[in-house]
Backbone bond lengths (Angstrom), bond angles and torsions (degrees), N, CA, C in turn:
res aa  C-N    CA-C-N  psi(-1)  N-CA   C-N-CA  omega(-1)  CA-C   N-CA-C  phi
1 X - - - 1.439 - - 1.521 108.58 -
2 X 1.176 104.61 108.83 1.660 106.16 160.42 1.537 135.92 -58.71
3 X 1.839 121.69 134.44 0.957 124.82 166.50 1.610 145.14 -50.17
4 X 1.325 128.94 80.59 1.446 90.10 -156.41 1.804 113.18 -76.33
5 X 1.182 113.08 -170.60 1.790 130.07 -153.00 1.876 80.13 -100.68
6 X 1.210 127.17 121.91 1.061 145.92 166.09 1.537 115.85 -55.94
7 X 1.369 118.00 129.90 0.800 122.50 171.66 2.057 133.18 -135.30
8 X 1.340 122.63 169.79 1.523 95.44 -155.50 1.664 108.99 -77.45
9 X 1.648 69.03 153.82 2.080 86.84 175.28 1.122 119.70 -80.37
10 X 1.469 135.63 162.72 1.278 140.22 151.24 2.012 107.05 -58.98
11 X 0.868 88.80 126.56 1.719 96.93 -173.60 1.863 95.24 -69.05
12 X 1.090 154.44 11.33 1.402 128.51 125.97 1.683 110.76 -65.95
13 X 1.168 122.08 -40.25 1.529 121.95 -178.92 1.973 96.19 -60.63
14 X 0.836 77.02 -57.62 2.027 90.69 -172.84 1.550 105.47 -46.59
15 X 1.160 133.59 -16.41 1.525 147.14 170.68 1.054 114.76 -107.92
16 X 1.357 130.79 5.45 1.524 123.23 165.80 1.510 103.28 -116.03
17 X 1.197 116.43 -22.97 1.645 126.93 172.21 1.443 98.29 -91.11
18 X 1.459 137.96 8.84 1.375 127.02 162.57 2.005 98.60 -102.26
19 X 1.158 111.69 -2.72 1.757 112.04 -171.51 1.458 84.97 -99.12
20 X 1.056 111.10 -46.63 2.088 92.42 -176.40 1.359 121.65 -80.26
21 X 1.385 107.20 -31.51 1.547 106.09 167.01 1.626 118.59 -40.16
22 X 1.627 101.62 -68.92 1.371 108.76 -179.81 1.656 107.58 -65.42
23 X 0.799 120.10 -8.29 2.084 107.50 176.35 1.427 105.78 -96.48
24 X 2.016 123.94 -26.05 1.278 117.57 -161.11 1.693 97.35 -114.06
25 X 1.471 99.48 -48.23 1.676 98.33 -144.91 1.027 107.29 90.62
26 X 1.608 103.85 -144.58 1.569 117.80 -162.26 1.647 99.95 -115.19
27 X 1.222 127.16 24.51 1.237 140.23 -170.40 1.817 98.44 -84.46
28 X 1.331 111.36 125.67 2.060 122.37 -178.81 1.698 81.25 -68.06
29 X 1.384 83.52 137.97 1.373 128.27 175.27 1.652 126.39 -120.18
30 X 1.306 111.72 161.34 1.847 98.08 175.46 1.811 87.13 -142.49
31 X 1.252 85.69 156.30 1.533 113.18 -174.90 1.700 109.84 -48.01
32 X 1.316 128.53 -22.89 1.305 114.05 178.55 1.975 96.41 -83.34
33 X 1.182 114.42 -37.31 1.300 78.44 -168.34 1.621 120.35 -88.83
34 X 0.963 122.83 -16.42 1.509 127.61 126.69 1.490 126.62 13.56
35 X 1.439 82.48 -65.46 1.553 108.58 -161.14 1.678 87.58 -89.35
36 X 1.411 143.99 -36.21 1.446 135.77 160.09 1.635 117.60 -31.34
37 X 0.974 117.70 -25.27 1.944 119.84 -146.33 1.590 74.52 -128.75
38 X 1.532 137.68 -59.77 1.450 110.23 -160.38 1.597 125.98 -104.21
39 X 1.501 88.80 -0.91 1.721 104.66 -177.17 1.454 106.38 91.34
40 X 1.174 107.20 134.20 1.447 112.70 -177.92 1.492 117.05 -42.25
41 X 1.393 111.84 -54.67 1.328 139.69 -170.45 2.031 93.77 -49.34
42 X 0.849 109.90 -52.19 1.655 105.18 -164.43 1.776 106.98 -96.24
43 X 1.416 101.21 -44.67 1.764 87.34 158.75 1.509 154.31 13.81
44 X 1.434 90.27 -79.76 1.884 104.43 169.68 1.579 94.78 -75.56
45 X 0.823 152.40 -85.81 1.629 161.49 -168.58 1.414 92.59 -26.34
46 X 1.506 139.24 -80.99 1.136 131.49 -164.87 1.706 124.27 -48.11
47 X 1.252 90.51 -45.40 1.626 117.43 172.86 1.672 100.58 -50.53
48 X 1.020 108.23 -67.67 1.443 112.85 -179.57 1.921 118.96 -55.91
49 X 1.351 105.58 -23.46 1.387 107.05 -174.63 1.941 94.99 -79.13
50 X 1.554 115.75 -42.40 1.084 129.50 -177.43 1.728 119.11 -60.79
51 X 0.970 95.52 -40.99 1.958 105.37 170.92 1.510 103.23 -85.56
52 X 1.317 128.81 -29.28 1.668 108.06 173.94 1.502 100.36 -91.72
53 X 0.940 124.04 23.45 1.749 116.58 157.16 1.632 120.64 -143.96
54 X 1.168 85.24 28.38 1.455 92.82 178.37 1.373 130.93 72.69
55 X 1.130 137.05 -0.97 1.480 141.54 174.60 1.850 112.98 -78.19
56 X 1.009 126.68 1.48 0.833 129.16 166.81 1.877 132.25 -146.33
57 X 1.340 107.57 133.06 1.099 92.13 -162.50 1.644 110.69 -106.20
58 X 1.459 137.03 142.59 1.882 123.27 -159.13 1.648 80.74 -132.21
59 X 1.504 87.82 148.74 1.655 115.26 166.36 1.292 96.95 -153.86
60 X 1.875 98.01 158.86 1.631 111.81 -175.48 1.531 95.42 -70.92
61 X 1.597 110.40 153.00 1.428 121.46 -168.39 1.996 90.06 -82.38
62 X 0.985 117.72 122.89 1.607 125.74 144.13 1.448 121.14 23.31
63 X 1.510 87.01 -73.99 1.624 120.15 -154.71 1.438 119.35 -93.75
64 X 1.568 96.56 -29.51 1.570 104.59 -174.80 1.608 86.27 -150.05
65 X 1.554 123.15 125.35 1.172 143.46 -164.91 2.031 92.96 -99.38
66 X 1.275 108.12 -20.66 1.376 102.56 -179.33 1.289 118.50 -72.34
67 X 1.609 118.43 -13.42 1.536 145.26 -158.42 1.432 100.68 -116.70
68 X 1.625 106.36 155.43 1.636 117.83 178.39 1.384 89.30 -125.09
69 X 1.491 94.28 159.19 1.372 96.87 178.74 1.988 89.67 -131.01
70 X 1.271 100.79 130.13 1.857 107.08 -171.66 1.885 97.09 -102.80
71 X 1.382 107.97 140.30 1.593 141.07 176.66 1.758 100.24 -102.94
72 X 1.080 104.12 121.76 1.530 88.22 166.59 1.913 96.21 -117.70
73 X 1.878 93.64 156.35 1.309 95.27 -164.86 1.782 99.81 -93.55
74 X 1.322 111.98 154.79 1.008 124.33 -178.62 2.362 104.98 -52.25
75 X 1.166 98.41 167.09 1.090 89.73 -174.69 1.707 105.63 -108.28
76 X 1.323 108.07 1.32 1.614 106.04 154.58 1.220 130.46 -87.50
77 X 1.689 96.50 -21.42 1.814 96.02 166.02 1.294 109.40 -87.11
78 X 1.060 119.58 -22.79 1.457 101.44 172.31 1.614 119.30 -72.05
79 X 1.125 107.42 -43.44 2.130 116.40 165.69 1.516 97.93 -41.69
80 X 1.515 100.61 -58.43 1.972 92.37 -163.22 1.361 112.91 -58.23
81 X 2.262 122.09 -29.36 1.126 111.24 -174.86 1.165 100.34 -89.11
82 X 1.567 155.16 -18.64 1.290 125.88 177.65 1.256 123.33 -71.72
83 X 1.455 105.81 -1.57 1.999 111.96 -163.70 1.942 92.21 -100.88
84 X 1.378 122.71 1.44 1.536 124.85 164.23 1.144 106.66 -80.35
């Protein structure tokens, strides 16, 4: 699965991907805890704004193929790929 080249957020997205950055990093994640830091309710939506612009990257979890496990991209690679 290819990465795509990041591109900019709507600054409500850009403030909920600045609350996981600073709690995770770049550390794989799964959708419940996710859902701890943004509320269930906004979760899938954010996630989704973040993978169609590239700030985040998802693979099937390992262990359980029914589960994703989400990468979020650093926020200098994402600066360096929107400035290509």
């Amino acid at each position: 699965m290819g990465t795509l080249a990041a591109r900019p957020l709507p600054k409500w997205i850009m403030q909920r991907y600045s609350q996981l950055w600073n709690k995770y990093k770049d550390r794989s994640l799964e959708h419940d805890e996710i859902s701890k830091i943004l509320g269930e309710k906004h979760a899938s939506i954010i996630l989704c704004y973040l993978k169609k612009n590239g700030w985040v990257e998802v693979a099937l979890n390992p262990d359980d193929t029914r589960k994703r496990n989400y990468v979020l991209k650093s926020p200098e690679k994402a600066v360096e790929e929107m400035a290509k």
